[in-house]
C-alpha positions, 0 to 999 in steps of 0.5 A, spaced: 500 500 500 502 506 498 503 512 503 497 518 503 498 523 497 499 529 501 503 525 508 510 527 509 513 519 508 509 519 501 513 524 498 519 522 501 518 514 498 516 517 491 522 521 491 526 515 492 523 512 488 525 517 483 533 517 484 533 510 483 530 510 477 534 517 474 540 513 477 539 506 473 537 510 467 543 513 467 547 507 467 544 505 460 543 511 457 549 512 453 548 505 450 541 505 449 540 512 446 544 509 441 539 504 440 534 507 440 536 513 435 536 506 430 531 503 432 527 510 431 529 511 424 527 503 422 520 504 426 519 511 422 521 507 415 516 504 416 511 509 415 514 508 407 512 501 407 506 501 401 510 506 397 516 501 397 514 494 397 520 492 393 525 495 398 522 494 405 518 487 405 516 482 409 522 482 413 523 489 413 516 490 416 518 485 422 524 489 424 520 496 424 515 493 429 521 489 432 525 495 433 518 499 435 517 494 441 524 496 442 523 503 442 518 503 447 521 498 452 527 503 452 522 510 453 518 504 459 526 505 463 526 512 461 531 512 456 529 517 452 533 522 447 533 528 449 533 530 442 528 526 437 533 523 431 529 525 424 528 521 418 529 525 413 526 524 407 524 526 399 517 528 400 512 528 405 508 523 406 502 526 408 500 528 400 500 521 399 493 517 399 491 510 397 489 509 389 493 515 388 500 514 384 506 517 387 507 522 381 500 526 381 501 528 389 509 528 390 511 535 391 515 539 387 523 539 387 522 547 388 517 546 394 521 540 397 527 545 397 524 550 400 523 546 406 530 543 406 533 550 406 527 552 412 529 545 416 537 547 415 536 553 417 532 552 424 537 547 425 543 551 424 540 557 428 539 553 434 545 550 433 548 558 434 544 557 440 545 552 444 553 553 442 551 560 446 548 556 452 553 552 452 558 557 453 556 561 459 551 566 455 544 565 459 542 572 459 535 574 455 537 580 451 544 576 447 539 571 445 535 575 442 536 576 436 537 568 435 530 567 437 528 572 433 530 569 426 528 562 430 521 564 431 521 567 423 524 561 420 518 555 424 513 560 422 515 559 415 515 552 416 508 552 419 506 557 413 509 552 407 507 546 411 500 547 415 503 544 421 507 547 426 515 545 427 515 543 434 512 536 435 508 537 442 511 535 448 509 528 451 505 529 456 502 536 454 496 537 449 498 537 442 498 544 439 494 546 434 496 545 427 495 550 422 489 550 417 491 548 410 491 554 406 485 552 401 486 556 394 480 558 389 480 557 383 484 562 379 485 565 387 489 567 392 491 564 398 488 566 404 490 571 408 492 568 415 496 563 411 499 566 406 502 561 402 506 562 396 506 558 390 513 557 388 514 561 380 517 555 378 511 551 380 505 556 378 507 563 375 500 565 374 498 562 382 506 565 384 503 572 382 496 571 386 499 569 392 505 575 393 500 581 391 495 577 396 500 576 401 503 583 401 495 585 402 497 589 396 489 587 393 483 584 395 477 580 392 471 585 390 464 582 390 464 586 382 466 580 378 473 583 374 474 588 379 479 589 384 478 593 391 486 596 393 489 594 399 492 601 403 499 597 402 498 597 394 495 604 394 501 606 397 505 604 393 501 607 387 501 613 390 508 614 390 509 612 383 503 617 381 506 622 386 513 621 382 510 621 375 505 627 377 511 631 377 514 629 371 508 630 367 507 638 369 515 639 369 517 635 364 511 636 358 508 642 361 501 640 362 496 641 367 492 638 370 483 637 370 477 632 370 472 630 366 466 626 367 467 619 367 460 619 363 461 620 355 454 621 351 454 616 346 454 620 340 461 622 342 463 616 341 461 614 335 464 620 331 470 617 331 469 611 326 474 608 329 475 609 336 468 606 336 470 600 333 477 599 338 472 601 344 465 597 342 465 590 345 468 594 353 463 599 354 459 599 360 453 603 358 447 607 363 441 606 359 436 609 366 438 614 372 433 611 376 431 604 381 423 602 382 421 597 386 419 590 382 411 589 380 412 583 384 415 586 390 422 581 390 428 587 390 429 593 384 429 593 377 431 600 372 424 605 372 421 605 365 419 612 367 427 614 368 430 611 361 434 616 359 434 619 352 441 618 351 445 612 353 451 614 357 458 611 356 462 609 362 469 612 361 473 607 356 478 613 355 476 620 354 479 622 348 471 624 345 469 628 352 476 632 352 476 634 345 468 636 346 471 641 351 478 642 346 472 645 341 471 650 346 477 652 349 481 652 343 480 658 337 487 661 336 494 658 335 495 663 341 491 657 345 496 652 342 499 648 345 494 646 349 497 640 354 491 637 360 492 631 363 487 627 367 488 622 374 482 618 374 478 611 373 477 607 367 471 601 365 473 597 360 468 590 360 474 584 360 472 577 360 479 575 363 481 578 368 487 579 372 489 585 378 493 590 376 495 588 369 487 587 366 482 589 371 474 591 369 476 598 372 483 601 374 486 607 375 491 611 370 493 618 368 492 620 361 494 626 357 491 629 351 495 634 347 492 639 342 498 642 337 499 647 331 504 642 327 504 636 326 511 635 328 510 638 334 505 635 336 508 627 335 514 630 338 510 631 344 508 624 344 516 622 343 517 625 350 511 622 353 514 616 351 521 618 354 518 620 360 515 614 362 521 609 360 525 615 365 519 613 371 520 605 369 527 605 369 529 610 374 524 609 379 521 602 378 527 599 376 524 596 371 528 596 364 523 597 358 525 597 350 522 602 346 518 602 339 512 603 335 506 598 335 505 595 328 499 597 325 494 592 328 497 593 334 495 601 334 490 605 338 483 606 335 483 612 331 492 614 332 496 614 326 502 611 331 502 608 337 509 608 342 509 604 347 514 601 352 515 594 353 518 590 359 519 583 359 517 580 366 521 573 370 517 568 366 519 570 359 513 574 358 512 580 355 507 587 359 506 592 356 507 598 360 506 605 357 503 607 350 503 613 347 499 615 341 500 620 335 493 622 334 494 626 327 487 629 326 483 625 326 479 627 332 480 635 331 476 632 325 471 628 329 470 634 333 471 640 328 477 643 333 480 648 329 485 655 330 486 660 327 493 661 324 498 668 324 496 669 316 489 668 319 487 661 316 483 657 319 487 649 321 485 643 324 489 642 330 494 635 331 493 631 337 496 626 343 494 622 348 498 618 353 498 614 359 500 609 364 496 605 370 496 600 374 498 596 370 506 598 373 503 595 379 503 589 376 510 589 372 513 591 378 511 584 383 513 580 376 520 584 375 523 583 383 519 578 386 521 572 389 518 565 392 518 569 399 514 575 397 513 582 394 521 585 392 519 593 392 525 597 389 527 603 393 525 609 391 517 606 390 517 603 396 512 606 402 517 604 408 523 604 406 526 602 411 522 599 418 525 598 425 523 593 429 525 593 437 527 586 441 528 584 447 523 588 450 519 587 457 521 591 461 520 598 463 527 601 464 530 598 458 526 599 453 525 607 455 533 606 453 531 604 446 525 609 445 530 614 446 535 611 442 530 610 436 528 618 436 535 619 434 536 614 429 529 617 426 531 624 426 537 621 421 532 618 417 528 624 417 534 629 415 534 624 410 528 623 408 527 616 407 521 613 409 521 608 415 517 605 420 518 603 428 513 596 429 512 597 436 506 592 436 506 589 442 501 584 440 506 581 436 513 577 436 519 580 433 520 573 428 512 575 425 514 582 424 519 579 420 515 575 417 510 580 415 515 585 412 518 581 408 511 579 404 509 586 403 518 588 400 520 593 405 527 594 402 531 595 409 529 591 416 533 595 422 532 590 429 534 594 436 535 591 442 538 593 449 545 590 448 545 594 441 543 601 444 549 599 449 554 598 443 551 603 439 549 599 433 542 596 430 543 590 426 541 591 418 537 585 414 536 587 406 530 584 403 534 583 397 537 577 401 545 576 404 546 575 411 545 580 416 550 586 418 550 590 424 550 598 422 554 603 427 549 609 429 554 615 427 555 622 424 554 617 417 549 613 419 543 617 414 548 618 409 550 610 410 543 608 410 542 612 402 547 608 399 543 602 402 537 604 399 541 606 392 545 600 391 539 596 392 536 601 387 541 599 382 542 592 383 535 591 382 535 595 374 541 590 373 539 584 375 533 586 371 537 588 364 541 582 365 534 577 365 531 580 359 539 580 355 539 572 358 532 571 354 532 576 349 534 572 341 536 574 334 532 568 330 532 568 323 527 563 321 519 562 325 520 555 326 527 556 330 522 561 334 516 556 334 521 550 337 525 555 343 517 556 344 514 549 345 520 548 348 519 552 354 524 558 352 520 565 353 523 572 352 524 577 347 525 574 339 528 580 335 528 578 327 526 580 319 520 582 318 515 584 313 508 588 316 503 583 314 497 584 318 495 577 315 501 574 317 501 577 324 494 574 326 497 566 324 502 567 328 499 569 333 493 564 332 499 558 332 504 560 337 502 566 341 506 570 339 505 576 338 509 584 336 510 587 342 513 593 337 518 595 332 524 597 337 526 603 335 533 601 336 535 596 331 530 599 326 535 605 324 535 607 316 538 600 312 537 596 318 534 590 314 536 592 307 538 585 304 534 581 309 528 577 308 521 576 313 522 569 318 515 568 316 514 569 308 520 569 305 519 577 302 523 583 302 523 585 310 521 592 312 522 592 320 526 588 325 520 586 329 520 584 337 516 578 338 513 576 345 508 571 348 505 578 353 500 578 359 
């Protein structure tokens, strides 16, 4: 009989207990550990036997149950590791299921690698942290930036995985296991999860997955329409800020609005304009909502049909050429420059957020000249100006040219663009500029009155970009961790993020020495961010700001205050770098942010020269196609919109432009079309495009 549980002599008699059996376990415990780190990996194999019968077998299953007999004997005697032994294997069992072959639900190389590379890294970090211990080091605050990148590294794992790191201790309840990341179609991952499809796996989900994780858009309950995060706008309006300023600087426009309603009559005077826009006009027939006769919900009143239907702005060339009409009389009117930031409608069947949206934001610029020349010189310029924003601020480099004749605006006489050749091999059209010639001042009979007091139509422009940038910057920068922001776009340049706190008189250490280090950014003028939350761990705020492509992260803790320093982290990767907090602090963190501006453009030139090819025959190009070689193909060609159409039709490959390098006088004298054989009239730069 055992003693009373509370008595003095029961407490004695369990503690005897104890000593005698930690001191025989002892004994044995060199021997059995080894035993049992063999026995664990022969049990855990077992796992494995339906997935290989030839390799295991019958005798193979006996010796795991053998061996997991044994495993449990040796627990029995309190033998057990402290550390787990791990069966290490090439792919997780858990996507394996009866009636289901290996091949339709084995992982990817690429996944399976980003869940070695995580395993490595939490190894070796509490490697680092156990060999700190070991050596005396107990305080919390020398720990911390260890735990840290700790924490950060199984929160990886659980978002890759769906499970935790940590296994449950025994005796303890099992953690909860995070919940799998559940995709829709075409959608991306949930935002508590914010799982990110590898490129190589999915390029399209890939792009879902990062613009979501980085909370830059959301779903909208308007099929085609996408509602803009405060991040995505963020990012947006320092483009726009940016561009705005080059717009009434460089072109010398100004700005206005216009209705975002254009009567139908304006759209049909210009022939072809309205066949370019047709089929994507949402159009307003009633100004007016009734209840139904049959008393379920609301239906348009008859009562309130309008005389004229109203055109939900497609692009406002007709309702600013209206007012042209009215503004424009002398050719001291002339130039007139007006740019307009506003929304557009144009009803597509296949959408995407950022490149192809039902709605979407843009600036446009329209232009009424004098002259011809003038007038397509200002288109010039546009153009130029848009590749300076691409290159200077989003780090996205662009080529250059005139669109073919099929591909023109409807109702220009030339259309410029700027295209960008995006990770996968894709093309994006970033930017266009049209020489409109006269055919709106004729649509609109917008004439002036010359020096010599004749009566002359005026020439036009229009210009614009989106955002659609958006969009080519996620494709250009990104990787499989998330949004890459370059420097001079992003809304946080630099985020600071406070370890080690707790306690009271530490952390009002940190605080005043932080406002220093703010007020050198704020002489500097970069935009940062302290993460003070302290409803979250430092390892998630990591995390966090990794998704969203803040350039810099900078981590402060007391020690770092003491020796004066903060440990710097690049998104664009590299091991972290302590950065000492001195006269040429603000100094030293503007060349962070340029050298990474930089080698983000380079990085971007060296991919689009890596995948741009000189072909002289279509079928050399249909080959590198279907063998999955995408990029830029730059070969003879003939201006054939017939041709055109085939090859798009068979291959998918269309003319992104007539690169104005390239396409110098003689350029293709004495060469003949990749395609018909006949005289060639431009070299001629083909894409598969988004």
């Amino acid at each position: 009989s055992f003693p009373r549980a509370g008595s003095e002599k029961g407490g004695v008699v369990r503690k005897c207990r104890m000593v005698s059996r930690l001191a025989a376990a002892r004994q044995s415990r060199a021997v059995l550990q080894t035993a049992l780190a063999a026995s664990m990996l022969v049990a855990q194999a077992a796992a494995f036997a339906p997935l290989l019968p030839s390799a295991m077998g019958r005798s193979g299953l006996l010796a795991a149950r053998r061996a997991t007999g044994l495993q449990m004997q040796l627990r029995a005697r309190g033998a057990a590791p402290r550390f787990t032994p791990r069966l290490v294997v090439p792919w997780p069992v858990r996507t394996f299921r009866a009636g289901k072959t290996a091949a339709s639900m084995a992982e990817t190389e690429e996944a399976v690698g980003d869940k070695a590379k995580i395993v490595g890294d939490i190894d070796r970090i509490g490697l680092a942290i156990r060999d700190k211990k070991a050596s005396g080091v107990k305080d919390k605050e020398s720990l911390q930036p260890l735990i840290n990148d700790l924490l950060a590294a199984k929160a990886k794992f659980e978002t890759l995985t769906g499970a935790p790191f940590d296994p449950p201790k025994a005796g303890s309840k099992p953690k909860k296991a995070a919940a799998p990341v559940q995709k829709k179609a075409g959608g991306a991952a949930d935002e508590k999860n914010f799982a990110i499809t590898p490129r190589a796996e999915d390029y399209s989900q890939w792009y879902a997955d990062v613009i979501s994780a980085a909370q830059m858009v959301d779903q909208s309950p308007v099929k085609g329409c996408m509602v803009i995060r405060p991040w995505g706008m963020a990012v947006w309006d320092e483009l726009r800020d940016d561009l705005n300023r080059r717009i009434k600087k460089d072109l010398g426009a100004t700005n206005a609005y216009f209705p975002i309603f254009i009567p139908l009559s304006f759209l049909s005077k210009e022939a072809e304009h309205v066949e370019g826009f047709a089929k994507e006009c949402a159009v307003v027939t009633h100004h007016r909502l009734c209840a139904s006769p049959d008393g379920v919900g609301l239906i348009p009143d008859p009562s309130a049909k309008l005389e004229e239907p109203l055109i939900v702005r497609p692009t406002s060339e007709t309702i600013i050429w209206d007012m042209f009409r009215k503004w424009i009389s002398s050719h001291r009117d002339l130039p007139m420059k007006i740019n307009q930031w506003a929304n557009v409608v144009r009803w597509e069947l296949r959408t995407r957020p950022f490149l192809r949206s039902t709605e979407f934001l843009w600036q446009e610029g329209h232009t009424a000249h004098a002259t011809a020349e003038d007038a397509d010189g200002c288109a010039m310029e546009a153009l130029a100006m848009y590749k300076k924003v691409c290159e200077d601020i989003l780090a996205v480099p662009v080529i250059t040219g005139c669109k073919s004749p099929s591909e023109r605006f409807a109702g220009a006489d030339a259309t410029y663009t700027i295209e960008a050749l995006m990770q996968n091999g894709w093309a994006l059209q970033s930017g266009t500029s049209h020489f409109l010639g006269q055919n709106f001042a004729k649509a609109f009979d917008v004439k002036y009155q010359t020096v010599d007091q004749k009566s002359e139509y005026v020439w036009a422009t229009s210009w614009g970009v989106s955002t659609r940038l958006l969009g080519a910057v996620v494709m250009t920068h990104s990787d499989d961790a998330g949004l890459v922001l370059p420097p001079r776009v992003a809304p946080v340049q630099i985020v600071i993020v406070p370890v080690g706190r707790g306690k009271p008189d530490s952390d009002a250490v940190v605080d005043a020495f932080l406002a220093k280090v703010v007020a050198e950014l704020d002489a500097k003028d970069i935009r940062y961010k302290i993460d003070d939350r302290d409803t979250m761990k430092p390892g998630p705020k990591f995390y966090e700001w990794e998704r969203k492509g803040v350039p810099i992260r900078l981590e402060c803790g007391p020690r770092d205050v003491a020796a004066g320093k903060l440990l710097m982290a690049l998104r664009t990767g590299g091991e972290k770098a302590e950065v000492v907090f001195d006269e040429a602090f603000g100094a030293n963190m503007v060349s962070e942010l340029d050298n990474m501006q930089v080698a983000l453009l380079e990085a971007a030139k060296v991919r689009r020269a890596t995948a741009t090819y000189e072909v002289s025959s279509y079928k050399e190009m249909t080959d590198m196609l279907t063998a999955g070689k995408a990029g830029f193909f730059l070969t003879p060609w003939k201006c054939d919109a017939e041709n055109e159409e085939a090859i798009k039709t068979e291959c998918k490959a269309t003319i992104r432009c007539y690169p104005f390098e390239g396409n110098e006088a003689g350029a293709v004298e004495g060469k003949t079309c990749f395609y018909s054989g006949k005289p060639a009239t431009h070299m001629a730069l083909f894409a598969r495009a988004f």
